[in-house]
C-alpha positions as CSV (number, residue, x, y, z in Angstrom):
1,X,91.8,108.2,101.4
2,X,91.4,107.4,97.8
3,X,88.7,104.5,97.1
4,X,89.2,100.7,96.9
5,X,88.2,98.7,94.3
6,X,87.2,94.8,95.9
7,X,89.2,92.0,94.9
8,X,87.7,89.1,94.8
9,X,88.5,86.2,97.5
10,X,88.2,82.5,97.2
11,X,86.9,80.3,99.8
12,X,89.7,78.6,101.2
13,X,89.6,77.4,104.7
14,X,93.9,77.4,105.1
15,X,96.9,78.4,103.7
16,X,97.2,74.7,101.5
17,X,94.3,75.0,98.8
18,X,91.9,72.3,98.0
19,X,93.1,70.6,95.1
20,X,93.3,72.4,91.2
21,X,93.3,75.7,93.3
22,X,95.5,78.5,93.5
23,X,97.0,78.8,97.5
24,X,100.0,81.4,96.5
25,X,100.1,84.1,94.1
26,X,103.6,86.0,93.7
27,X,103.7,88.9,91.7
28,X,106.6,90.7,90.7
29,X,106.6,94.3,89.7
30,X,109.3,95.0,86.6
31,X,111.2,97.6,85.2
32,X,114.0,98.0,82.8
33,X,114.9,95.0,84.5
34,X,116.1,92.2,81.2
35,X,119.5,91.8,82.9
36,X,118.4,89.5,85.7
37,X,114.4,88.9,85.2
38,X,114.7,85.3,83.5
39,X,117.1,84.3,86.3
40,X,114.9,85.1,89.2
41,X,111.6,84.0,87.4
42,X,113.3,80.6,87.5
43,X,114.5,80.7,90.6
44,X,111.1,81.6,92.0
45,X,109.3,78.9,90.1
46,X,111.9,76.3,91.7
47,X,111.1,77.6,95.3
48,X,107.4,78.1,94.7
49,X,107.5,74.2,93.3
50,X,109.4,73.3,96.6
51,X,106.1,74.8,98.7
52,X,104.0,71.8,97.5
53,X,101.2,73.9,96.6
54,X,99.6,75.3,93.8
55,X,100.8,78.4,93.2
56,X,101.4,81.2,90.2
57,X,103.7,83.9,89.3
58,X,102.3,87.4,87.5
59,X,104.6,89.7,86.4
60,X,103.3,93.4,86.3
61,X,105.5,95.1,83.2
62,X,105.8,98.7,84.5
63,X,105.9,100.2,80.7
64,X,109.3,99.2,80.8
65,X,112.0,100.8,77.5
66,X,113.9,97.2,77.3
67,X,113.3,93.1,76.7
68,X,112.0,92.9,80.6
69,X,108.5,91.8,79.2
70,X,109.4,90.0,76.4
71,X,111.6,87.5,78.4
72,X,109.7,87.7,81.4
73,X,107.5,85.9,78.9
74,X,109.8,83.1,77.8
75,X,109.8,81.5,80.9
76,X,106.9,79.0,81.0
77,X,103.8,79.2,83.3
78,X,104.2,83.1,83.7
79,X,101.7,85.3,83.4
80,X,103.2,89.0,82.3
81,X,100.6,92.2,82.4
82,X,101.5,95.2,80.8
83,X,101.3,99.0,82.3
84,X,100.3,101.6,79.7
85,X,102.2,104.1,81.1
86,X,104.8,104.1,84.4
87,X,102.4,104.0,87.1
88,X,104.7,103.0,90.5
89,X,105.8,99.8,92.2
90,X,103.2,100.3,94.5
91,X,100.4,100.8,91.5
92,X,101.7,98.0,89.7
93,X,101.6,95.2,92.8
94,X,97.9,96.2,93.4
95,X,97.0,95.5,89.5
96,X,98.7,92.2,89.5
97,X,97.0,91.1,92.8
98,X,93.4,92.0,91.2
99,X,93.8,89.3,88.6
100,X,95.8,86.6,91.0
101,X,94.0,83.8,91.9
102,X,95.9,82.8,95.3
103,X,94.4,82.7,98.4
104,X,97.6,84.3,99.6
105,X,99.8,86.9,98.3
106,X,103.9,87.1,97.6
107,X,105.5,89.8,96.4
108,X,109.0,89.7,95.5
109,X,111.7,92.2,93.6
110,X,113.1,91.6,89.9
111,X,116.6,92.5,90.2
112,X,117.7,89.7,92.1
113,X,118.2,91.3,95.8
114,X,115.5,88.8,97.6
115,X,116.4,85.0,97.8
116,X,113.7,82.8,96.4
117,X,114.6,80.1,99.2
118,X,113.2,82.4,101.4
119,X,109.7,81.9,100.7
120,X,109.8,78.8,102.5
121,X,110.7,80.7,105.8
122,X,107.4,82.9,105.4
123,X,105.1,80.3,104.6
124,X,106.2,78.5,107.2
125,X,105.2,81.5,109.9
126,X,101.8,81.9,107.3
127,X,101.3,78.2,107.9
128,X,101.8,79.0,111.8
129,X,99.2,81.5,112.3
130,X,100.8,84.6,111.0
131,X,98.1,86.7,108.1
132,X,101.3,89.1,107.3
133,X,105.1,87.2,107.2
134,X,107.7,89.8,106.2
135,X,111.8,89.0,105.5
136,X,113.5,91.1,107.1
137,X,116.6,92.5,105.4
138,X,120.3,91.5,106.4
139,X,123.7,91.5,105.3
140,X,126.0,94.9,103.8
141,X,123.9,95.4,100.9
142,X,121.4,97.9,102.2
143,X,122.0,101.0,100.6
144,X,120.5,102.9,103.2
145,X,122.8,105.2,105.5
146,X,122.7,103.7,108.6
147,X,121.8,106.5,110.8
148,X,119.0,107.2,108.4
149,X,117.8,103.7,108.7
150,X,117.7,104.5,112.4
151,X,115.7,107.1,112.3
152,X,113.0,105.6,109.6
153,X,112.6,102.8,112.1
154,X,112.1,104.8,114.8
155,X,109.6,106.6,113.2
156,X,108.0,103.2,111.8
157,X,108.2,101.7,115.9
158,X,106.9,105.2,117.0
159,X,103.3,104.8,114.4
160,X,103.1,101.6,114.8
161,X,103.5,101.4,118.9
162,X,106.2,98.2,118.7
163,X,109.2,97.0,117.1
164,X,109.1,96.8,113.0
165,X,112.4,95.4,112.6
166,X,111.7,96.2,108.9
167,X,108.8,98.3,107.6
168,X,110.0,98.5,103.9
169,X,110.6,94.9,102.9
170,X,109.8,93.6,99.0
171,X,110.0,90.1,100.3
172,X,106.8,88.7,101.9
173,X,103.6,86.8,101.8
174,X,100.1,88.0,103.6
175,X,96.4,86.4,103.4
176,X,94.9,88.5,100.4
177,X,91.7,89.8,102.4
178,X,94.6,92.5,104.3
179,X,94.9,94.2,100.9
180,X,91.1,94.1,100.2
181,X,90.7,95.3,103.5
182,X,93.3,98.2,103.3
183,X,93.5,99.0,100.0
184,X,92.4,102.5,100.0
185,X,95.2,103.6,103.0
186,X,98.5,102.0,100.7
187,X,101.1,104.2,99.1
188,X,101.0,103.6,95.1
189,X,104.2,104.1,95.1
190,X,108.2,103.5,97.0
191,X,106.4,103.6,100.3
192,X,104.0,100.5,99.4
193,X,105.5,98.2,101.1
194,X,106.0,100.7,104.0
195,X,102.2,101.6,104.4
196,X,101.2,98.1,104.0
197,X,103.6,96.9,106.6
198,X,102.0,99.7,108.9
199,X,98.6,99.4,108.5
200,X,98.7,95.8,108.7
201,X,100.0,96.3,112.4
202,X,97.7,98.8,113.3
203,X,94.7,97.2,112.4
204,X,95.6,93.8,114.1
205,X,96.6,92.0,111.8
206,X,99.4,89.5,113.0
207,X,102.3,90.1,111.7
208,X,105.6,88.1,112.0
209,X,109.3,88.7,110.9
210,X,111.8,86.6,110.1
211,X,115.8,87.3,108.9
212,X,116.1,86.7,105.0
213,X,119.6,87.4,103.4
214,X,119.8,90.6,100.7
215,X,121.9,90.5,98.0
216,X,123.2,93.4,95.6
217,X,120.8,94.5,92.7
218,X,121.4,93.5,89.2
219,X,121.2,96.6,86.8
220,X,120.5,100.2,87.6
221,X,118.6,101.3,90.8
222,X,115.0,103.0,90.3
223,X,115.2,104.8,93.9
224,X,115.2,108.6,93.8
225,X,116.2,109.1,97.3
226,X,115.1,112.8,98.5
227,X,111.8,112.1,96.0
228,X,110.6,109.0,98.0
229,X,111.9,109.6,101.5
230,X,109.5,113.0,101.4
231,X,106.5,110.6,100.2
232,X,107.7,107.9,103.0
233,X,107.0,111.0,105.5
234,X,104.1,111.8,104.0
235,X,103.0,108.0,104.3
236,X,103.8,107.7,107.5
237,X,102.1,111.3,108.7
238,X,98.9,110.0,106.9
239,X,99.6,106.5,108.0
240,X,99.3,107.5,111.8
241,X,96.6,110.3,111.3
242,X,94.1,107.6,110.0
243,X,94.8,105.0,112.3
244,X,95.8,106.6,115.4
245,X,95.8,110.2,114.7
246,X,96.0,111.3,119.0
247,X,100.1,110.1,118.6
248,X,100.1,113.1,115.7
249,X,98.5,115.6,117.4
250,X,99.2,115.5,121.0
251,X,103.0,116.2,120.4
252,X,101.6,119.3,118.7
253,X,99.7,120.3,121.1
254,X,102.5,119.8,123.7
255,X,104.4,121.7,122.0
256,X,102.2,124.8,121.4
257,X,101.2,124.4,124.8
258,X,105.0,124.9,125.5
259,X,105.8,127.8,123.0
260,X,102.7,129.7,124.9
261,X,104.3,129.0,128.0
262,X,107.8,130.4,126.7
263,X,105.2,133.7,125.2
264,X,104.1,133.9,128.5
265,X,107.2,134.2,130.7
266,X,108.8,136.3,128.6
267,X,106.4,138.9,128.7
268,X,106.2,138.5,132.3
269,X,110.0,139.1,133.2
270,X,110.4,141.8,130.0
271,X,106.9,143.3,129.4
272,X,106.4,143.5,125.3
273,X,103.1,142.9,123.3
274,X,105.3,139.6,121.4
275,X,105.3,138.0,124.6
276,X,101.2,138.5,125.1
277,X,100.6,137.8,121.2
278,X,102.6,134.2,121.3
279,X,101.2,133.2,124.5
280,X,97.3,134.1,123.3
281,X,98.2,132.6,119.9
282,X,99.5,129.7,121.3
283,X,96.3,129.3,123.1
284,X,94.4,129.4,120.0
285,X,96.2,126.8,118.8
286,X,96.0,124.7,121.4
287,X,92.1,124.2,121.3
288,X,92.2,123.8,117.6
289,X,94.3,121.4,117.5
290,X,92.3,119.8,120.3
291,X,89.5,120.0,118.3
292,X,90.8,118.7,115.5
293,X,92.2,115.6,117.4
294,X,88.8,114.9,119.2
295,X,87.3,114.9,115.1
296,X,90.3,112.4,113.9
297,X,89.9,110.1,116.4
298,X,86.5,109.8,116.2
299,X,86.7,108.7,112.7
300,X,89.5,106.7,113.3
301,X,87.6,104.6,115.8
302,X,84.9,104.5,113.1
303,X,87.0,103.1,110.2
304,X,88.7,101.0,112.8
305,X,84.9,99.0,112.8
306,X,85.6,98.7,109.0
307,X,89.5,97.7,108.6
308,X,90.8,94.1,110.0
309,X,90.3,92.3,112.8
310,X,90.9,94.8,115.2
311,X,92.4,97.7,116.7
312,X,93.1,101.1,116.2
């Protein structure tokens, strides 16, 4: 995994800071987004304001080609940082959280598809006991084929070993030492919000869910559909080979084990050298991959003394 740089993290005792001091941070990744970014900066001002803590808003410019940054600026009491170049939604989250203040961490969309009201609903599971509260999508504007959605969670439920009613969220709010703590396993890009939602879990964090309505983008969508579903599999292979890497490679292993078996039979009941070759192959196989399990879940347990508050 690639190394983490530390973010810094005030000493605050609970989710409401002591007085003059920053509880909430949201930070809003941005591009090409001047149709609807004034409109939701305001919005999210009015619902942060309604929290009755101090809080702040950073908007990460992602080198957009339109006004996004320029009236992302006009709206008072927002701070706007500019990426030299494109680097990613994922990318451009973690360089806005290494200059916020907050003792806690939002994130939130600029097109207008997450409901500002909604922070309330989170903070209130944060204030609660939760470290990671997460909205969880409804309503008929998920652009997602349903069956696809279907098999993406199942995939999430299968790393994470229990229900993730939704893995991909932009809506949430979590205590600022999970990304300092799991920095170096997130996606920098689509799959962000996937990998943090996922290593959260497996590390033992608590994580809570609650229903949030979704509404339909403003402007152009920047999902590239084949591009980042091949990076969320990647994510979620590399995902469950660091944390818990014997769910990767014992369904490998069964199914070697099963090929050889297959080799085997076949050469029995119609004698040819295929049947001997795949069955010895096989076998092969099966103690390397053995091996290689063994050596991954050592240094999972290892790294698991390192990450959160808990478990593998």
């Amino acid at each position: 995994m690639a190394s983490r740089a530390a973010i810094a993290e005030p000493e605050l005792d609970a989710p409401a800071a002591q007085a003059g001091e920053v509880a909430l941070s949201l930070v809003i990744p941005a591009r090409n987004e001047e149709a609807a970014i004034e409109r939701v900066l305001g919005e999210f001002k009015t619902a942060l304001a309604a929290l009755g803590v101090c809080s702040e808003i950073i908007v990460v410019d992602d080198a957009s080609t339109d006004q996004t940054a320029a009236r992302a600026t006009l709206v008072a009491g927002v701070r706007v940082i500019k990426n030299p170049r494109n680097l990613g939604y994922g990318h451009s989250l973690l360089r806005g959280m290494e200059v916020a203040r907050g003792r806690y961490f939002a994130i939130a969309d600029a097109d207008g598809t997450y409901p500002p009201a909604s922070l309330a609903t989170l903070w209130k599971l944060i204030n609660d006991g939760a470290d990671h509260a997460i909205g969880r999508r409804t309503g008929d504007n998920l652009t997602e084929h349903f069956g696809m959605r279907m098999i993406y969670r199942w995939l999430c439920n299968y790393v994470a070993g229990e229900d993730v009613p939704d893995a991909n969220s932009g809506l949430r709010i979590m205590d600022r030492r999970i990304v300092e703590e799991l920095r170096g396993d997130l996606c920098r890009g689509f799959s962000f919000t996937t990998s943090l939602t996922l290593a959260s879990l497996l590390s033992g964090w608590v994580v809570a869910f609650a229903p949030i309505p979704y509404s339909k983008r403003v402007g152009k969508s920047h999902v590239r559909r084949l591009r980042d579903a091949l990076r969320t599999a990647q994510y979620l292979v590399q995902i469950v080979a660091v944390y818990n890497p014997l769910k990767l490679y014992l369904p490998l292993i069964g199914f070697a084990v099963a090929l050889g078996f297959a080799g085997f039979l076949y050469g029995a009941i119609k004698p040819s050298p295929w049947g001997t070759m795949t069955a010895v192959l096989m076998a092969a196989v099966v103690l390397i991959l053995i091996g290689l399990s063994g050596v991954a879940y050592i240094s999972a347990r290892s790294g698991a003394r390192r990450r959160g508050p808990g478990r593998v």
